[in-house]
C-alpha positions in Angstrom: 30.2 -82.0 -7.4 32.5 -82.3 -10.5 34.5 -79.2 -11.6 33.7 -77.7 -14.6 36.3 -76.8 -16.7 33.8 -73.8 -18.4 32.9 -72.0 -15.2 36.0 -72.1 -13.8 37.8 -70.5 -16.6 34.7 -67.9 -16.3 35.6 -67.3 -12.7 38.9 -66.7 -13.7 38.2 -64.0 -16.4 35.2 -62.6 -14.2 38.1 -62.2 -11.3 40.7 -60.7 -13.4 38.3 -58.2 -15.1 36.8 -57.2 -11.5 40.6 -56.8 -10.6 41.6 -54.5 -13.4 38.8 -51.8 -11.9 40.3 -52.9 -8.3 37.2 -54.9 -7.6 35.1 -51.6 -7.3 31.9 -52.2 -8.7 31.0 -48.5 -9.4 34.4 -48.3 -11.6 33.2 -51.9 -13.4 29.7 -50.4 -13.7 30.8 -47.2 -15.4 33.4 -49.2 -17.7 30.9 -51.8 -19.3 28.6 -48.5 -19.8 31.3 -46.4 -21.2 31.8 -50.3 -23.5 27.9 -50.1 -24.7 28.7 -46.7 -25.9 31.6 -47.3 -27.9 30.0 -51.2 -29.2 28.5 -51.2 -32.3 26.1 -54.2 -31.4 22.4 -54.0 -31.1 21.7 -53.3 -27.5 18.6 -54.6 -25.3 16.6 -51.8 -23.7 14.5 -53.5 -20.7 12.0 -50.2 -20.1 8.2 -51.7 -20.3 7.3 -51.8 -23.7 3.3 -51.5 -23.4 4.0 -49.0 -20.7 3.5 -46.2 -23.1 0.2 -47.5 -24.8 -2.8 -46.5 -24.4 -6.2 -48.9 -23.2 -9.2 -46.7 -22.3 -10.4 -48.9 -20.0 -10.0 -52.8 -18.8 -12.9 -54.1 -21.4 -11.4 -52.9 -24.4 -10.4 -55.6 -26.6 -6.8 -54.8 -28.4 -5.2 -57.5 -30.7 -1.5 -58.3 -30.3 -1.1 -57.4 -34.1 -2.3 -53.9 -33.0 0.0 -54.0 -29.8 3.4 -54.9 -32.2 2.3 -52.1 -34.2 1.9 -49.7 -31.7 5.4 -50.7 -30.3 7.0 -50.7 -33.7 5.3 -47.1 -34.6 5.8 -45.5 -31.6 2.3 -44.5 -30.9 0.0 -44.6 -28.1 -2.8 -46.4 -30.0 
């Protein structure tokens, strides 16, 4: 297989950052953390997202214009 100049230079900044924290992947955890808190960036949140609506039962019919809306307003239906 042919080397590839891209992920090597990622394994070499992926290895120095690891050995800044001492390659202790609680420390590298709680620094990228301690990162999203200062960043200013819109960050993902990977909860469920229909986990908090609300479907009577496993018949009723429910649109996905009324799901986004749900979602976007917060609501349970």
């Amino acid at each position: 297989m042919k080397d590839d100049p891209i992920v090597e230079e990622i394994r070499r900044v992926r290895s120095a950052h690891a050995a800044r924290y001492g390659n202790d992947l609680d420390r590298i955890f709680a620094a990228i953390k301690e990162s999203e808190k200062k960043s200013t960036a819109k960050l993902v949140n990977r909860e469920p997202i229909l986990q908090s609506l609300f479907v009577p039962n496993i018949d009723a019919q429910i649109s996905m214009r009324e799901i986004v809306d749900c979602i976007r307003e917060g609501r349970d239906r």
